[in-house]
C-alpha positions, 0 to 999 in steps of 0.5 A: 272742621270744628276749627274752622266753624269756630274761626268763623264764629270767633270772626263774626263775632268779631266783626259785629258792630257792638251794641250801644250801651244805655244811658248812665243815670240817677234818680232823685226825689223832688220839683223838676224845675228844681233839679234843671236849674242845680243841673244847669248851675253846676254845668256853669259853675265848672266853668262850661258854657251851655251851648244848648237847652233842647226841650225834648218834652216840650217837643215831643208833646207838641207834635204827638197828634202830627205824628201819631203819637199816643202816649205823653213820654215825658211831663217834662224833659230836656238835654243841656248841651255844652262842651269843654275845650280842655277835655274835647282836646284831650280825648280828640288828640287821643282819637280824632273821631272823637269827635262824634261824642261832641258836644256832651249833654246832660238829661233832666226827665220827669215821667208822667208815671211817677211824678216828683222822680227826676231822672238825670242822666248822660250818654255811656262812653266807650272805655278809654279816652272818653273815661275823662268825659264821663267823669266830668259829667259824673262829677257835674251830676254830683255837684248838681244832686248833692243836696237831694 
C-alpha cells in the first residue's frame, strides 16, 4: 500500500505542469531614458533588428481608469522586441516548439516607488537549447549597463 501511495505521488508530481519561473533581472542606478536608449544601442550594435517597442507603461497608464485600475504600475516601462536568425534556428532545430519563445524581448522599468532604480530584465528560459538565448540577452544586457 505505501508503494503504491508513493507511485501516485511520484506520478502526480510528475505529471504537474511546472511552475514558470520569474524574470531574470538587474538593477541600475540613473535616467530611465538613458538605460532604454544603452538597451536599444547594444540590441542593434549585435547585429539585431528590433522588431518592436512596446510601451508597456505608457499603455497601462492610459487605461487605468477604463479598467479599474488604481495603483500607477510603472513611471516609465517598456519591451524591446527582436529576434536573432542565427539563434532563433539553432534552439528550433533543436526544438521546433521553440517557437513559443520568439521573439526575444528585453525590459526596461522604473517603479514610481523608487525613482531613479532602472530595472532591466528578460524572460527565464527552460535549460538546455534555450541556454544559447538566455546568454545573448545576458550579454546584450552587459554591454548596455557596463558603464553604470
Amino acid at each position: 500500500m505505501k508503494f503504491q501511495i508513493a507511485a501516485a505521488a511520484l506520478a502526480l508530481t510528475l505529471a504537474a505542469p511546472a511552475l514558470a519561473e520569474g524574470p531574470v533581472t538587474t538593477s541600475v542606478s540613473g535616467a530611465f531614458d538613458d538605460v532604454q536608449f544603452d538597451i536599444e544601442s547594444a540590441i542593434t550594435d549585435a547585429g539585431l533588428v528590433i522588431d518592436a517597442v512596446n510601451k508597456v507603461g505608457a499603455m497601462l497608464e492610459r487605461t487605468r481608469a477604463d479598467v479599474g485600475g488604481t495603483e500607477v504600475l510603472f513611471t516609465n516601462a517598456q519591451v524591446f522586441n527582436f529576434c536573432s536568425a542565427v539563434v532563433s534556428r539553432q534552439v528550433m532545430e533543436a526544438d521546433p516548439m521553440n517557437l513559443q519563445h520568439c521573439p526575444y524581448a528585453i525590459f526596461v522599468a522604473e517603479r514610481p516607488d523608487a525613482p531613479g532604480e532602472i530595472i532591466v530584465g528578460r524572460r527565464a528560459y527552460p535549460a538546455g537549447a534555450m541556454d544559447v538565448v538566455g546568454d545573448l540577452l545576458d550579454g546584450i544586457i552587459a554591454d548596455a549597463l557596463a558603464g553604470y
